[in-house]
VOVO-730906 format. One record per residue (C-alpha): residue number from 1; x, y, z. Coordinates in steps of 0.1 Angstrom, whole numbers, padded with zeros to 4 digits. Layout:
<sites>
+-----+-------+-------+-------+
| pos |  east | north |    up |
+-----+-------+-------+-------+
| NUM |     X |     Y |     Z |
...
+-----+-------+-------+-------+
</sites>
This chain:
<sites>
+-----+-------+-------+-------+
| pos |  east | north |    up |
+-----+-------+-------+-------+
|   1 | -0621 |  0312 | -1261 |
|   2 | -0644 |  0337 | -1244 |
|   3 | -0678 |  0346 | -1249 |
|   4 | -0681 |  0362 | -1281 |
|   5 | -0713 |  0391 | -1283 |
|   6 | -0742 |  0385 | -1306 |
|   7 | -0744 |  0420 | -1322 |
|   8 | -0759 |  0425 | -1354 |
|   9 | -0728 |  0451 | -1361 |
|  10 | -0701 |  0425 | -1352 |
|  11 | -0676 |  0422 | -1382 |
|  12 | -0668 |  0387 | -1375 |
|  13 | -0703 |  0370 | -1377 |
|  14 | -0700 |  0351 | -1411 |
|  15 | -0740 |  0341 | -1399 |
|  16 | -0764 |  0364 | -1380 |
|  17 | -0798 |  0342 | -1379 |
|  18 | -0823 |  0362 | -1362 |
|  19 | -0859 |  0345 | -1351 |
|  20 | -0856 |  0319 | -1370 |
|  21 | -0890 |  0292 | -1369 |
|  22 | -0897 |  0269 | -1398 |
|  23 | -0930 |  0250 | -1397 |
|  24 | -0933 |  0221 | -1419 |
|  25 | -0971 |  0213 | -1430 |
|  26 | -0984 |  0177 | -1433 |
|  27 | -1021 |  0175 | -1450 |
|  28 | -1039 |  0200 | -1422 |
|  29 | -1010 |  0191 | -1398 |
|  30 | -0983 |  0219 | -1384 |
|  31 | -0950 |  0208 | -1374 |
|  32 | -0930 |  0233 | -1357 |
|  33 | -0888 |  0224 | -1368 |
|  34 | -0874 |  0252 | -1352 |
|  35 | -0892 |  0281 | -1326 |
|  36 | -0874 |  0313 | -1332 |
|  37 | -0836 |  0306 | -1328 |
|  38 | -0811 |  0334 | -1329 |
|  39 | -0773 |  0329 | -1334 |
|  40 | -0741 |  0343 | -1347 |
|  41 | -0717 |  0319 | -1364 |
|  42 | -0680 |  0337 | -1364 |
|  43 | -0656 |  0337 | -1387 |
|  44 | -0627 |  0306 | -1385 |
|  45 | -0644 |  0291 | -1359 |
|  46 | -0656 |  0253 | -1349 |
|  47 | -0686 |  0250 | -1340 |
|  48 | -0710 |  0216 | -1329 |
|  49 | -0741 |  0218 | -1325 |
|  50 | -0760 |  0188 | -1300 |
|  51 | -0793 |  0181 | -1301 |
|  52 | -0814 |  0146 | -1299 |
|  53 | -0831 |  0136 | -1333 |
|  54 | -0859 |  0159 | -1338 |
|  55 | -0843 |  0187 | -1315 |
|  56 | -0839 |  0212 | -1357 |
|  57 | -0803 |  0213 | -1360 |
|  58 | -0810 |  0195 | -1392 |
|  59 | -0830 |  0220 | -1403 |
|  60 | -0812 |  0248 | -1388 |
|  61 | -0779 |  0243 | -1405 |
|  62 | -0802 |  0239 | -1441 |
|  63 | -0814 |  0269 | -1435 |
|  64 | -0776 |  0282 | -1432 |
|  65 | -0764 |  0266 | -1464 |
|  66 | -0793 |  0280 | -1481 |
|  67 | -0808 |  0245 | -1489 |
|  68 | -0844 |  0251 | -1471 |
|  69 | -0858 |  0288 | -1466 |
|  70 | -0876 |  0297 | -1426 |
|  71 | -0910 |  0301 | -1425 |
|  72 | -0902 |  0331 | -1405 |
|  73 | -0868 |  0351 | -1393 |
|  74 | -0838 |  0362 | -1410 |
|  75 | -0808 |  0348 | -1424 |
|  76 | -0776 |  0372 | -1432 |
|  77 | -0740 |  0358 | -1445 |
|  78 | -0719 |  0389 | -1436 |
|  79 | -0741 |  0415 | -1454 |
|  80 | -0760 |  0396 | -1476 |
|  81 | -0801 |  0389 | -1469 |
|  82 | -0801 |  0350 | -1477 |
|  83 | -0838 |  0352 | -1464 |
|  84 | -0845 |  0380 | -1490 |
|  85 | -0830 |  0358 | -1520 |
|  86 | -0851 |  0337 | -1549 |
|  87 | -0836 |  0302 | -1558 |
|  88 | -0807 |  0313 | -1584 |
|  89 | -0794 |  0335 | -1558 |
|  90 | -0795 |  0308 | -1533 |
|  91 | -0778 |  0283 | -1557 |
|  92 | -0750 |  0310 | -1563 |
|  93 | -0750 |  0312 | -1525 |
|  94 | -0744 |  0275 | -1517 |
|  95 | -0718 |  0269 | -1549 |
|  96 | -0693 |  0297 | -1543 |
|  97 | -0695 |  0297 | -1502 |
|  98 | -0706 |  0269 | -1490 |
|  99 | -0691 |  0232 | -1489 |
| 100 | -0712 |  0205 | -1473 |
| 101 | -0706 |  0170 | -1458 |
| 102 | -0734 |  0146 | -1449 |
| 103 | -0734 |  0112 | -1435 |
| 104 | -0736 |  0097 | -1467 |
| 105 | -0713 |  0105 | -1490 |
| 106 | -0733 |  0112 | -1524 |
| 107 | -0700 |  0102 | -1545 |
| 108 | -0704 |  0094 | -1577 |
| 109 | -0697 |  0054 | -1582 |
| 110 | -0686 |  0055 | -1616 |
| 111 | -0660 |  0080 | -1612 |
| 112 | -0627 |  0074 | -1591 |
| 113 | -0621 |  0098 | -1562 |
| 114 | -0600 |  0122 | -1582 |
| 115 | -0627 |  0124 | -1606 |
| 116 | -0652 |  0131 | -1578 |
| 117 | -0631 |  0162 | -1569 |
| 118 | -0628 |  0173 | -1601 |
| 119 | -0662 |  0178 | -1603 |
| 120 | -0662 |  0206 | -1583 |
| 121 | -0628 |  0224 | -1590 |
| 122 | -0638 |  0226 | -1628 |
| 123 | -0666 |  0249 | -1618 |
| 124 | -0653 |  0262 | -1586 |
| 125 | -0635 |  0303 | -1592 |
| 126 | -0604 |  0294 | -1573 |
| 127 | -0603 |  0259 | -1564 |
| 128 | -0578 |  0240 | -1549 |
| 129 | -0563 |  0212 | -1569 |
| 130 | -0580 |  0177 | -1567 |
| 131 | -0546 |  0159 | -1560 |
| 132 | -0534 |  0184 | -1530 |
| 133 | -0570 |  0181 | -1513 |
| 134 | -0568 |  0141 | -1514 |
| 135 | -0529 |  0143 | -1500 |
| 136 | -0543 |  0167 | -1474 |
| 137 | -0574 |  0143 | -1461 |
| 138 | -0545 |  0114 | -1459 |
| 139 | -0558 |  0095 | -1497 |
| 140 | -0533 |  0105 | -1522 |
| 141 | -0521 |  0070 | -1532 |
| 142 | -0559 |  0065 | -1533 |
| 143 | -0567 |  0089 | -1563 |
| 144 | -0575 |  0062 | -1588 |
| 145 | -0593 |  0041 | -1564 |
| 146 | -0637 |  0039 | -1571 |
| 147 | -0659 |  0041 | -1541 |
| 148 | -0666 |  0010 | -1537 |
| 149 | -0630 | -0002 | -1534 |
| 150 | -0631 |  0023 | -1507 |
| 151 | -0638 |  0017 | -1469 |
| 152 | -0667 |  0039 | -1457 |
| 153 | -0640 |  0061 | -1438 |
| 154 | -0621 |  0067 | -1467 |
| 155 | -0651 |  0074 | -1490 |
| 156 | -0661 |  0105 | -1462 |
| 157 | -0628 |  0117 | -1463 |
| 158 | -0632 |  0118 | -1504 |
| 159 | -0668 |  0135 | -1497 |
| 160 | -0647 |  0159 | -1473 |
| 161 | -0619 |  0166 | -1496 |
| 162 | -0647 |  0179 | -1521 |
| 163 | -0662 |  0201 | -1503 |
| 164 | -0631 |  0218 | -1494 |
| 165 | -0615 |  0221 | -1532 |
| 166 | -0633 |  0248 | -1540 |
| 167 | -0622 |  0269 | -1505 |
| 168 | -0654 |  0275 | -1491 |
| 169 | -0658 |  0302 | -1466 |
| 170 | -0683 |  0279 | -1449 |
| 171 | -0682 |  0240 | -1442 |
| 172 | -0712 |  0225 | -1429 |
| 173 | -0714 |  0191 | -1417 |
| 174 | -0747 |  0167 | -1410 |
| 175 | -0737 |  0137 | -1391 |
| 176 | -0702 |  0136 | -1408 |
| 177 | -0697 |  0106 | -1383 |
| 178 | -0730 |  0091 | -1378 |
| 179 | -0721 |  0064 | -1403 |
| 180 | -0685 |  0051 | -1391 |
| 181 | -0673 |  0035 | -1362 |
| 182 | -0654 |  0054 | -1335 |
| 183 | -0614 |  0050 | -1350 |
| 184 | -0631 |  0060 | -1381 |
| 185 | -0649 |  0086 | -1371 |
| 186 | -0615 |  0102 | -1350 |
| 187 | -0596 |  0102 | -1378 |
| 188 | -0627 |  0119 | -1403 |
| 189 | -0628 |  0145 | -1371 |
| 190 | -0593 |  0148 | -1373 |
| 191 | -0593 |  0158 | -1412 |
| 192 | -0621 |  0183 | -1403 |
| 193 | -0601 |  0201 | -1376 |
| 194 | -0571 |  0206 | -1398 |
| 195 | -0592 |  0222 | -1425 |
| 196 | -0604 |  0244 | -1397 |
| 197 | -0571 |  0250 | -1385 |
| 198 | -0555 |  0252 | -1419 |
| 199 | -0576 |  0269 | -1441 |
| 200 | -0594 |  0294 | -1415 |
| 201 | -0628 |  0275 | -1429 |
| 202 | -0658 |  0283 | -1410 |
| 203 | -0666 |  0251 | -1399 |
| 204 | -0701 |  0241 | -1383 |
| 205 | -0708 |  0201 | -1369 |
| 206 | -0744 |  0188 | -1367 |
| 207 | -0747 |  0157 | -1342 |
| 208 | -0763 |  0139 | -1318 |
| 209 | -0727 |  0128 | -1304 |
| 210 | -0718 |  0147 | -1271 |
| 211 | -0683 |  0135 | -1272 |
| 212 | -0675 |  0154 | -1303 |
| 213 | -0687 |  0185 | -1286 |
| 214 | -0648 |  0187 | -1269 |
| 215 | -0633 |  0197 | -1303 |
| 216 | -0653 |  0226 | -1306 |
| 217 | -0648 |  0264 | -1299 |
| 218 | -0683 |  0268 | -1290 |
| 219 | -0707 |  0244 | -1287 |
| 220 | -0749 |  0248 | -1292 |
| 221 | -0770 |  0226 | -1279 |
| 222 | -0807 |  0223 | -1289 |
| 223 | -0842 |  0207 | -1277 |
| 224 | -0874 |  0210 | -1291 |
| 225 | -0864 |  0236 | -1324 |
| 226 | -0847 |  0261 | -1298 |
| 227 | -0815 |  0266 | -1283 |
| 228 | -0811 |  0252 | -1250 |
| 229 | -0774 |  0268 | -1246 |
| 230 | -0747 |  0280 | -1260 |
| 231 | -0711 |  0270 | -1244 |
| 232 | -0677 |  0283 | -1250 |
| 233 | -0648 |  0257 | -1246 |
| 234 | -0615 |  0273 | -1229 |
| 235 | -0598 |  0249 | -1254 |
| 236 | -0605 |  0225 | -1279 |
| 237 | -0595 |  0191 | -1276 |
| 238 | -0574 |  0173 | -1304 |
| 239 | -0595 |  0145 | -1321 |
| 240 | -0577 |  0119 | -1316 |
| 241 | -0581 |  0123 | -1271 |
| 242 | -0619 |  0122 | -1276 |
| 243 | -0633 |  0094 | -1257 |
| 244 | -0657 |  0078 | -1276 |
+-----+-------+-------+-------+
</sites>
């Protein structure tokens, strides 16, 4: 994939974050998260974005799912200000565009992994159904299982498989790995590219794991709340060839 332009007016940004800096304040204390970082997030594309623990890609892809606001900057998802939005709009925002995957997997304990699923495609406008989502991430004869008669791979794939049932345009991921061990985490990676590939999702990777960075289209790397670089793979590299 080539370099793609970072134009305000280009039709394929699905984000267009512009001077974005978040400060968080502790007592009389100022701690700068991120220092005015600018990027465009395209449309279908897989994205990683590096950076050591304290580097703000935490907070930057927050700020994206509309789950923290910037201190300063601008936020746009296609045409739409998210920077200009109170919390109900933001809300809206993250329930009908957004899916998100963390590095634990928030599942409900008392309810099987079909019912976790559920949860969202009863709400969801067009959502896909619970059963197909579970075949797709590889646990269909695990629908009536609990989570904790699940491994921890399995219960991410569940956590996955719910944030895709209700076809977000946008799936963000914090650490989706940062739990499981490396055959785990290859086959979790591998469930996340082919909802990338399949679906056309929008698909963004928060780590600190430079391997995973061969998967991507483009890959952002970050240091001290900016962006160091930005790199554009020729080709991505199937999940299972990473070398962990």
């Amino acid at each position: 994939m080539g370099e793609r332009g970072q134009t305000l007016a280009d039709p394929e940004a699905v984000f267009q974050a512009r001077g974005l800096s978040k400060i968080y304040r502790m007592g009389d204390v100022e701690v700068p998260a991120l220092r005015g970082v600018d990027l465009d997030i395209f449309r279908g594309e897989f994205v990683v974005v590096l950076g050591p623990s304290g580097s703000g890609k935490s907070t930057l892809l927050n700020i994206l799912g509309g789950l923290d606001v910037p201190s300063a900057g601008t936020v746009r998802f296609f045409d739409h200000d998210l920077t200009a939005g109170d919390d109900a709009e933001l809300t809206r925002f993250r329930r009908e565009h957004v899916g998100f995957v963390f590095q634990f997997y928030n599942l409900i304990p008392s309810l099987t992994a079909r019912e976790n699923i559920a949860l969202v495609t009863e709400i969801a406008e067009r959502p896909l159904d619970p059963d197909h989502v579970l075949d797709l991430v590889g646990l269909g004869e695990r629908r009536h299982h609990f989570p904790a008669q699940l491994s921890g791979g399995e219960q991410q794939r569940v956590a996955i498989a719910r944030a895709v049932a209700k076809r977000p345009d946008v799936l963000l991921c914090d650490e989706p790995t940062g739990a499981l061990d490396a055959q785990t985490g290859r086959r979790v990676l591998e469930v996340l590219d082919e909802v990338n590939r399949s679906f056309g999702t929008t698909t963004a990777v928060i780590t600190h794991n430079a391997v995973i960075a061969g998967m991507a289209d483009r890959v952002v790397r970050m240091h001290s709340g900016g962006i160091a670089e930005i790199q554009c793979n020729a080709s991505r590299v199937a999940p299972g060839e990473l070398e962990w």
